[in-house]
N, C-alpha and C positions, 0 to 999 in steps of 0.2 A: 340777881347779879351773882357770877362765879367768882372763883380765886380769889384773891386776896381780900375781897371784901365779903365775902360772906360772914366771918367771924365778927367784923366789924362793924354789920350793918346787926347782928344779932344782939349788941349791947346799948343800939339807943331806941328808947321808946318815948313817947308821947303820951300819957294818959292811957298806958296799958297797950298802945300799938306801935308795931314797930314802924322805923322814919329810918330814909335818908340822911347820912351826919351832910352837914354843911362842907365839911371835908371833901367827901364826893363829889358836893354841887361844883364846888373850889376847881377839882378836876375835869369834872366835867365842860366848865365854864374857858378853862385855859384852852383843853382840848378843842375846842369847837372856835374858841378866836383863830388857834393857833392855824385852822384849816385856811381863815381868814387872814392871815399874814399880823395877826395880833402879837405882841410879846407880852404883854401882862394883865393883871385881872386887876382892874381900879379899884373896883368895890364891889360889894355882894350883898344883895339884898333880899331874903329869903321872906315873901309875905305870907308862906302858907307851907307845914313842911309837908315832903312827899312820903305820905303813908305806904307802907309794903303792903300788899295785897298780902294775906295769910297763905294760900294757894295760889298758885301760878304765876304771870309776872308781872311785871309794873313796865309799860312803853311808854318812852319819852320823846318828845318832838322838841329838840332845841334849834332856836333860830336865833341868826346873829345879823342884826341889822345891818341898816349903812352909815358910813361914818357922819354925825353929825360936823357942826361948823369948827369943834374941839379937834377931831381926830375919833371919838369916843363912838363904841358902838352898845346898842343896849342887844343886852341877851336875855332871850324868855327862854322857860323851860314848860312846858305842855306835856299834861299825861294825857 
């Protein structure tokens, strides 16, 4: 990741390797409803975090369901 995150993906680690803050995912997660006609992010639930490759880069596949019987769509995030 460039710009404004780089600094910020530089100060969280995991067990010695660097992660994705939740932050990101946050952004990420809005971004990709919002392509969806979402306004807001219900909840976030992060089961496994996304390590930063040391060299080169990290590709995400985010997919945004369909709404179930709530209105509510689930979001995955795929390396």
């Amino acid at each position: 990741m460039c710009g404004p995150y780089g600094l910020h993906l530089a100060t969280h680690s995991v067990v010695g390797e660097a992660v994705v803050p939740n932050t990101v995912l946050a952004e990420l997660a809005a971004r990709a409803g919002d392509e969806k006609g979402c306004t807001a992010v219900g909840e976030l639930v992060v089961d496994t975090p996304l390590v930063l490759p040391r060299t080169g880069a990290l590709h995400l596949r985010i997919h945004v369901g369909e709404p179930d019987a709530t209105g509510r769509r689930l979001l995955t995030v795929q390396t």
